[in-house]
MARSEBA-247758 format. One line per 2 residues: number of its first residue (from 1); for each residue x negated, y negated, z of N, C-alpha, C. Coordinates in steps of 0.2 Angstrom, whole numbers, plus 5000, padded with zeros to 4 digits. Example, Ala and Ser with C-alpha at 12.3 -4.5 7.8 and 13.67 -1.06 7.14 Angstrom:
BEGIN
1 = 4934/5028/5039/4938/5022/5039/4934/5016/5039; 4936/5011/5035/4932/5005/5036/4936/5000/5039
# end
This chain:
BEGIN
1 = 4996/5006/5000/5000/5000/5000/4996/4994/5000; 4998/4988/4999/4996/4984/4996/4998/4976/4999
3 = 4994/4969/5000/4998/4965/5005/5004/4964/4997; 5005/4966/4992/5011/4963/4988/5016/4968/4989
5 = 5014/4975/4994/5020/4977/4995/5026/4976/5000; 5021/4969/5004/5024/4966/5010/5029/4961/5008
7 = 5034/4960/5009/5040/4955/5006/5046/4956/5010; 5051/4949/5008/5058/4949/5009/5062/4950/5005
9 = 5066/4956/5004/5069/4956/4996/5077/4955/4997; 5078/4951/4994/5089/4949/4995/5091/4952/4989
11 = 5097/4954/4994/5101/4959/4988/5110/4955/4990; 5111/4953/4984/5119/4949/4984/5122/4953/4982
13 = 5130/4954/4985/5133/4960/4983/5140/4957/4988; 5144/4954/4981/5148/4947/4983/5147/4943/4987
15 = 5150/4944/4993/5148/4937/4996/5146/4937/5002; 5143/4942/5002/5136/4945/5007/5131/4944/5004
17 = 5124/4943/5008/5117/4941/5005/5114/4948/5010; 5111/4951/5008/5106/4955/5011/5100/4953/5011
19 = 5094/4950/5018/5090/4950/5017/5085/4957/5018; 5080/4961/5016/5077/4967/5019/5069/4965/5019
21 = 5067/4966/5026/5060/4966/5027/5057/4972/5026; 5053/4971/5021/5048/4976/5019/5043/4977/5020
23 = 5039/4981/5023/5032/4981/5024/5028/4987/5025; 5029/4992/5022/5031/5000/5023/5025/5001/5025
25 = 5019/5000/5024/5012/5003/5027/5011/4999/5038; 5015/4995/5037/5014/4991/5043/5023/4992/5046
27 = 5027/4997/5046/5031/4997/5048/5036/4991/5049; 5035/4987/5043/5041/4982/5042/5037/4975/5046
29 = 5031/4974/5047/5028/4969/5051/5030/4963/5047; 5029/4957/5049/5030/4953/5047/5025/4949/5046
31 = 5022/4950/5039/5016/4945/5036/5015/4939/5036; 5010/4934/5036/5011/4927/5039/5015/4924/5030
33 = 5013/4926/5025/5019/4925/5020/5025/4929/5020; 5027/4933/5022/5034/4933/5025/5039/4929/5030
35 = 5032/4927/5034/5037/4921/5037/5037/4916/5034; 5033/4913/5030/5034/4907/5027/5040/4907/5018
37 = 5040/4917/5019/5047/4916/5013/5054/4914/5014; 5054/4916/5021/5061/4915/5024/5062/4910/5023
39 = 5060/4903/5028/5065/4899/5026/5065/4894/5020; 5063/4895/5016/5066/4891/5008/5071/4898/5005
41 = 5071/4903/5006/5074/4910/5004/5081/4906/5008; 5081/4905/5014/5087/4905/5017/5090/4895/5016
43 = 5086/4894/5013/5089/4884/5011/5092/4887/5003; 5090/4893/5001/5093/4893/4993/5101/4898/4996
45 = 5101/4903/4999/5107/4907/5001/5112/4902/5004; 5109/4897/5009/5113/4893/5011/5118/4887/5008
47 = 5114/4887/5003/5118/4882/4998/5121/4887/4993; 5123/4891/4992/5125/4896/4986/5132/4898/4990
49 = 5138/4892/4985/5144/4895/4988/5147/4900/4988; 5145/4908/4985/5147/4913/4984/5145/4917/4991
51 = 5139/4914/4992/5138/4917/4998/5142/4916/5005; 5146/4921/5008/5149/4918/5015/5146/4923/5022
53 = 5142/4928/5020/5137/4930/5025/5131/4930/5025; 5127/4933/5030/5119/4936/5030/5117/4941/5034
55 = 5114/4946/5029/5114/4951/5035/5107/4953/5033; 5103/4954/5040/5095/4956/5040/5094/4962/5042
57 = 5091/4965/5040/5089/4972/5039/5083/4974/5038; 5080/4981/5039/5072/4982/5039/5075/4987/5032
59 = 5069/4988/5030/5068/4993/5024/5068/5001/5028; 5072/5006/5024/5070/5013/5028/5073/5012/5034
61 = 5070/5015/5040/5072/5019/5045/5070/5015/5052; 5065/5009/5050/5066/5004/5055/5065/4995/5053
63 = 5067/4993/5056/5070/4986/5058/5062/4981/5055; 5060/4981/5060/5053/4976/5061/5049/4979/5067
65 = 5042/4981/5067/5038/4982/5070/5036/4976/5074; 5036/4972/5072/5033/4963/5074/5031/4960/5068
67 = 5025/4957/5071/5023/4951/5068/5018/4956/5066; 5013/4956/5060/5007/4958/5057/5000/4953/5062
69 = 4996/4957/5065/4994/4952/5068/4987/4953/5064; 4988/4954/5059/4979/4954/5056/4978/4945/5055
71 = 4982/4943/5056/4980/4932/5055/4983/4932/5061; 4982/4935/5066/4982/4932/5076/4980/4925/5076
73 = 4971/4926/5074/4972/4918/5075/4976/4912/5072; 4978/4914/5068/4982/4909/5064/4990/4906/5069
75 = 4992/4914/5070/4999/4913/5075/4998/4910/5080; 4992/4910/5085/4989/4908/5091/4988/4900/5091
77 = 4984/4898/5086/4982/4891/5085/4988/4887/5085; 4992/4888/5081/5000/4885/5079/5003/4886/5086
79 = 5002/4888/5090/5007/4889/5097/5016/4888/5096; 5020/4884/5097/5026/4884/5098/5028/4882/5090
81 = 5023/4880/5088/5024/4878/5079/5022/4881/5073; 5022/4889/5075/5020/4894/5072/5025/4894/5065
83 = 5021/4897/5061/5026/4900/5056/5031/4904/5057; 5031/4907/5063/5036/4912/5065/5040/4910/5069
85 = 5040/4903/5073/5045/4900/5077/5049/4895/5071; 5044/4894/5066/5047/4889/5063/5053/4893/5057
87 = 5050/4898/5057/5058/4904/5052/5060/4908/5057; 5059/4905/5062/5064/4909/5070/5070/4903/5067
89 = 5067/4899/5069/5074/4893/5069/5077/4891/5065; 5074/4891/5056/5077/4890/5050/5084/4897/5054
91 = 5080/4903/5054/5088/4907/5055/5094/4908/5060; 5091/4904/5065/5096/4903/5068/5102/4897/5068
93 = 5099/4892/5062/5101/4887/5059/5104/4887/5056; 5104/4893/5054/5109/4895/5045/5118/4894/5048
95 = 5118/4890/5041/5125/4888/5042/5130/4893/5043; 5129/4898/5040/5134/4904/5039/5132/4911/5045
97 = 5139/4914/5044/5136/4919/5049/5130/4924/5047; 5126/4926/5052/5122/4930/5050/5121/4936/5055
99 = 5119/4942/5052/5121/4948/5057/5113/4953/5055; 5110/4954/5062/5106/4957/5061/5109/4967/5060
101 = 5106/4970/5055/5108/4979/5056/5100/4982/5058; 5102/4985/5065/5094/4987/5067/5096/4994/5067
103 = 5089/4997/5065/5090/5003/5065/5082/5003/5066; 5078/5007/5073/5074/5010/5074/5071/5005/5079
105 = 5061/5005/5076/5059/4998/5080/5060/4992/5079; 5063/4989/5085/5065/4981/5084/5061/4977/5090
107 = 5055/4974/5088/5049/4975/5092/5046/4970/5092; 5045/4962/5095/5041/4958/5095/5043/4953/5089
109 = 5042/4950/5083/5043/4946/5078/5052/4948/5077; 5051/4955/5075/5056/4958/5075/5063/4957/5078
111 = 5062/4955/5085/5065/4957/5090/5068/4949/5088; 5062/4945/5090/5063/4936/5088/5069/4937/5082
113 = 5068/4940/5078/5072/4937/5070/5078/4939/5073; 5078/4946/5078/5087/4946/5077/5090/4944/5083
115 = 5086/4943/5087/5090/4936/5092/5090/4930/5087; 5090/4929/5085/5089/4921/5081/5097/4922/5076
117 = 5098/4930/5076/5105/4931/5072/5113/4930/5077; 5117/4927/5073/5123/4927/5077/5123/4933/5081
119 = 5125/4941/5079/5127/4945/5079/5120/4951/5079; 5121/4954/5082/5118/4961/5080/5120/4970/5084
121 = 5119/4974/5078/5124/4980/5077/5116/4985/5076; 5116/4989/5080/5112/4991/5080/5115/5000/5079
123 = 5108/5005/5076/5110/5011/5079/5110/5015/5087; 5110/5019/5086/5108/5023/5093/5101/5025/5094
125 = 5098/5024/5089/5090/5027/5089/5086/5022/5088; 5092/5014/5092/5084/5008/5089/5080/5007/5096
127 = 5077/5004/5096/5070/5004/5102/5070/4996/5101; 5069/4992/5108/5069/4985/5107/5064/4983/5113
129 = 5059/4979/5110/5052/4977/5114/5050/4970/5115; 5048/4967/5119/5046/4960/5120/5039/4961/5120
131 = 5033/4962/5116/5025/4965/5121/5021/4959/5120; 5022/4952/5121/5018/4947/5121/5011/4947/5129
133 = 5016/4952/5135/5012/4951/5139/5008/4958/5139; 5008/4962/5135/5004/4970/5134/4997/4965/5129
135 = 5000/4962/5124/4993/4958/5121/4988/4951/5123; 4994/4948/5128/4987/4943/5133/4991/4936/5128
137 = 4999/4935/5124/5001/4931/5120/5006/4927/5125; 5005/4921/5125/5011/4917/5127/5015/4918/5123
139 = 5022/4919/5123/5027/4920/5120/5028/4912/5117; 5033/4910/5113/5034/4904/5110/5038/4902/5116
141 = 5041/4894/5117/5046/4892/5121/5053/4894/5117; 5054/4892/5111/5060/4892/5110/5061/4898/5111
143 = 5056/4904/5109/5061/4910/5107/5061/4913/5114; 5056/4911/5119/5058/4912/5126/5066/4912/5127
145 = 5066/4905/5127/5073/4902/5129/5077/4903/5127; 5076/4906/5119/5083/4911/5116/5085/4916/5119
147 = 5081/4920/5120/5081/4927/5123/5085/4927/5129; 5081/4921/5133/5086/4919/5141/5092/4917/5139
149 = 5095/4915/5136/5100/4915/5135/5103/4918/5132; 5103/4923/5128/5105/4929/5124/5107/4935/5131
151 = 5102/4936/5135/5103/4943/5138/5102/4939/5146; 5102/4932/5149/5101/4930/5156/5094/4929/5158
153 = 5093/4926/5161/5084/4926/5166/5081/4931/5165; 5086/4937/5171/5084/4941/5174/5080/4945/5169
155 = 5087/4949/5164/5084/4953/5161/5079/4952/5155; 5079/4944/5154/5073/4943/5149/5066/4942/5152
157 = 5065/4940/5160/5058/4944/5163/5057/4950/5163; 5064/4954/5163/5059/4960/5164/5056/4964/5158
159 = 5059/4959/5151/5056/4961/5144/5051/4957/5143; 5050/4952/5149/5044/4947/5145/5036/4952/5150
161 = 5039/4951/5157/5037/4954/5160/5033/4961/5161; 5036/4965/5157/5035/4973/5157/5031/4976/5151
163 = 5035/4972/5146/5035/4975/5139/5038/4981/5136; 5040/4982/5141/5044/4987/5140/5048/4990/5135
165 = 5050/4996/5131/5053/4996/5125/5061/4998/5130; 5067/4996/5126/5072/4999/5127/5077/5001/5125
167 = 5080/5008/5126/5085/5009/5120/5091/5005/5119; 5096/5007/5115/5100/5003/5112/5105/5004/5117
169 = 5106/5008/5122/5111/5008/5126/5110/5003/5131; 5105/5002/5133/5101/4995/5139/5104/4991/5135
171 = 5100/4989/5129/5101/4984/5125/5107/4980/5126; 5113/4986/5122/5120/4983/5125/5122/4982/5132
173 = 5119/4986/5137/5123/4982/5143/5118/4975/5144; 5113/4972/5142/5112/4967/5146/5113/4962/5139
175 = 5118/4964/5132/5119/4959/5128/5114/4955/5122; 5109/4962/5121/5102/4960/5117/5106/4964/5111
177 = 5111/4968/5109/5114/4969/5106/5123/4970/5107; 5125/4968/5102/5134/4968/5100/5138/4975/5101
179 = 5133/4980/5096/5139/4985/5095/5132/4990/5093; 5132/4996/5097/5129/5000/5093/5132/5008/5090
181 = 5132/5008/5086/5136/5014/5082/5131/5021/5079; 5135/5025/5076/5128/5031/5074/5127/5027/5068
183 = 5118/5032/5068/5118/5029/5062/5121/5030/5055; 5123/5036/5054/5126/5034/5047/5132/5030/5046
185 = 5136/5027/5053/5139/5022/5052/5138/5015/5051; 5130/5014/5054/5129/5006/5052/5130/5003/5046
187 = 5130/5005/5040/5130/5002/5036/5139/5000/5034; 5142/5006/5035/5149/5003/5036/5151/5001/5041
189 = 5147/5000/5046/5152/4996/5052/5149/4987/5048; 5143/4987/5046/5142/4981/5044/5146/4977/5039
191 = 5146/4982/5035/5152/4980/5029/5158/4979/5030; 5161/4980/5035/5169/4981/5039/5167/4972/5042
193 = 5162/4970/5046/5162/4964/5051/5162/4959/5044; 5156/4961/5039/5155/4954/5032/5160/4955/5030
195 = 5165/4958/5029/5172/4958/5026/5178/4956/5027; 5176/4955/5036/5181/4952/5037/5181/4944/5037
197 = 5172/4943/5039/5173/4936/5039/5173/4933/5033; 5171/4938/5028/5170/4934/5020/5179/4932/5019
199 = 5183/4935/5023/5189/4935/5024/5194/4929/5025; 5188/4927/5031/5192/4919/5035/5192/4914/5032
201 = 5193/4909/5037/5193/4903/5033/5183/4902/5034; 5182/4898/5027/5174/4895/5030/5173/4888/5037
203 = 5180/4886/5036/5178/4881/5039/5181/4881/5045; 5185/4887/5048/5187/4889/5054/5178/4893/5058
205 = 5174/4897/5051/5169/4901/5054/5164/4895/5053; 5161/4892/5052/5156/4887/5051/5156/4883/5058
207 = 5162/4878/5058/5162/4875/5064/5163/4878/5071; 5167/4884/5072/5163/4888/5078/5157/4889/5078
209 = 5153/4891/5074/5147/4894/5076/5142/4886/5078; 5144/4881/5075/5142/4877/5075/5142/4875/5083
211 = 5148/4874/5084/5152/4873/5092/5148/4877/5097; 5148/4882/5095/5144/4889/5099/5138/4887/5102
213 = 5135/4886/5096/5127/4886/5097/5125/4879/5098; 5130/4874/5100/5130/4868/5105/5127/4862/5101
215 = 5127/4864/5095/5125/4859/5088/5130/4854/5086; 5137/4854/5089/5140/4850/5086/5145/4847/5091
217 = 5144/4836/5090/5144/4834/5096/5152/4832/5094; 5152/4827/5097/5161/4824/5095/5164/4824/5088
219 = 5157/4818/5085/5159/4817/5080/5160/4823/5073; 5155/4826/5076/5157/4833/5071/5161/4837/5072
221 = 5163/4837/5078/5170/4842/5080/5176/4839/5076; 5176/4833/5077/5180/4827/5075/5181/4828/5065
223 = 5176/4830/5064/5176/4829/5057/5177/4837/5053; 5176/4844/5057/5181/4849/5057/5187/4849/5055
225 = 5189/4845/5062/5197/4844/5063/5197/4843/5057; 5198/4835/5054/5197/4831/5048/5199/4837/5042
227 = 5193/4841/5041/5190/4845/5036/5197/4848/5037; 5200/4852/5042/5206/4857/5038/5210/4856/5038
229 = 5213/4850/5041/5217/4844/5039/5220/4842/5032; 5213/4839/5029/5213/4837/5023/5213/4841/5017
231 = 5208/4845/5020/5207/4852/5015/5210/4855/5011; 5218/4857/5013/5224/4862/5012/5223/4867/5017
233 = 5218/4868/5021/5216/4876/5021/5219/4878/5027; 5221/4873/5031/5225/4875/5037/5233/4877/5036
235 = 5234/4870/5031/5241/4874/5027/5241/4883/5024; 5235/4882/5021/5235/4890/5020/5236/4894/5022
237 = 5233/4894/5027/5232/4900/5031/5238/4900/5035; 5243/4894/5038/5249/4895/5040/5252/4898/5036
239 = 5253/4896/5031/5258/4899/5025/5257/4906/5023; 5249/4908/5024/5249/4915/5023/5252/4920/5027
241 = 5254/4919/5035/5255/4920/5041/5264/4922/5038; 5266/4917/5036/5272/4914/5037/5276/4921/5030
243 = 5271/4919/5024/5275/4924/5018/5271/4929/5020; 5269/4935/5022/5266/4941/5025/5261/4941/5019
245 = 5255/4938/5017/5250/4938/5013/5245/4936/5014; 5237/4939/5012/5232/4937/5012/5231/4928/5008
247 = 5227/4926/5015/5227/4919/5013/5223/4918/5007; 5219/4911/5004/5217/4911/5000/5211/4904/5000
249 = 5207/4907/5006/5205/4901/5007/5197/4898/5003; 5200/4894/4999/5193/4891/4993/5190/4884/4994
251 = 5191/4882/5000/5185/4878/5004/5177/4880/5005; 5172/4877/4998/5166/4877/4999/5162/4872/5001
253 = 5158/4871/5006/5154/4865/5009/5153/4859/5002; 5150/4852/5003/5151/4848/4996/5143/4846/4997
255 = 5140/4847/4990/5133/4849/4991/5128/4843/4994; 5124/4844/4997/5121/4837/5000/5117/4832/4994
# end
């Protein structure tokens, strides 16, 4: 293998966008040009209005090993303004819902990208590790304080703290993942969640997620409202309610 076998490859298939981490000799690690694919990959998917979801995934039978640490220095120097904090954030920024499907190791960079997803659906057989204190790494701030927030204080010391790996069942009691299903179900349970949201309204799911993750103050709550007001889309979706029918909701963002 080769570093051009290392990449992020998207596969669109209607109005889901799949991103897949590739990196087969390094078990899906994340190349220091892999982190800097993401986020212009994710400013092109984000303006593409056919697209109404995203969903991140490893190639094969695991997830993300981590970060590739053959350019350590390079991660180290950059500290909180790494190239892997700075495509942590582009994707937690993505307009649209995004849903991590883990299946295997989800493991340090790894672990990062799919806390940075709205959602994440894991198998039974994923494995999930924090190991910056088994390498001697200060973890980044933000992604600390995502993590702390995603699964509590307690239980993000005792991944920062430990390094511990842990199954998918831990995962879910302490909230590092959503749902975990067998594996030959994830890829249908995933296609069931992007199918429902491809479903909604855009502008009911955009401004949640927006509201959610504390991005949006008055005046953008104010201008949602506005948005399905004006839009028709609110009427639609009453009226679809009303005549027993799927709504018809064709509200796409208006380009910057």
């Amino acid at each position: 293998m080769t570093v051009a076998d290392a990449e992020l490859v998207v596969e669109v298939a209607g109005p889901v966008a799949t991103v897949v981490i590739r990196n087969p000799a390094r078990r899906n690690a994340m190349t220091p040009a892999m982190w800097r694919q993401l986020p212009p990959l994710l400013d092109e998917l984000e303006t593409d209005p056919a697209v109404r979801a995203l969903v991140l995934t490893g190639a094969g039978d695991t997830f993300c090993a981590g970060a590739d640490l053959t350019d350590l220095d390079e991660l180290l120097a950059a500290g909180d303004g790494s190239i892997a904090v700075v495509a942590e954030e582009r994707l937690a920024a993505f307009a649209k819902p995004t849903i991590a499907a883990v299946r295997g190791a989800c493991v340090g960079g790894g672990c990062q990208l799919a806390a940075a997803c709205d959602l994440r659906i894991a198998t039974a057989d994923a494995r999930f590790g924090v190991p910056p204190a088994r390498l001697g790494i200060v973890y980044p701030a933000p992604t600390t304080r995502r993590l702390a927030r995603l699964v509590g204080p307690s239980a993000a010391k005792h991944l920062l703290f430990t390094a511990e790996l842990i199954d998918a069942e831990r995962a879910l009691r302490i909230g590092l993942v959503d749902e975990v299903v067998a594996g030959e179900r994830l890829t249908d349970r995933v296609e069931e969640i992007t199918s429902m949201i491809a479903a909604r309204s855009p502008i009911s799911v955009t401004a949640a997620k927006e509201i959610v993750d504390g991005r949006a103050g008055p005046d953008r709550i104010a201008h949602w409202h506005r948005t399905a007001r004006e839009s028709g889309e609110a009427r639609e979706g009453v009226a679809a309610v009303r005549e027993r029918r799927t709504p018809r909701f064709a509200w796409t963002p208006p380009a910057d």
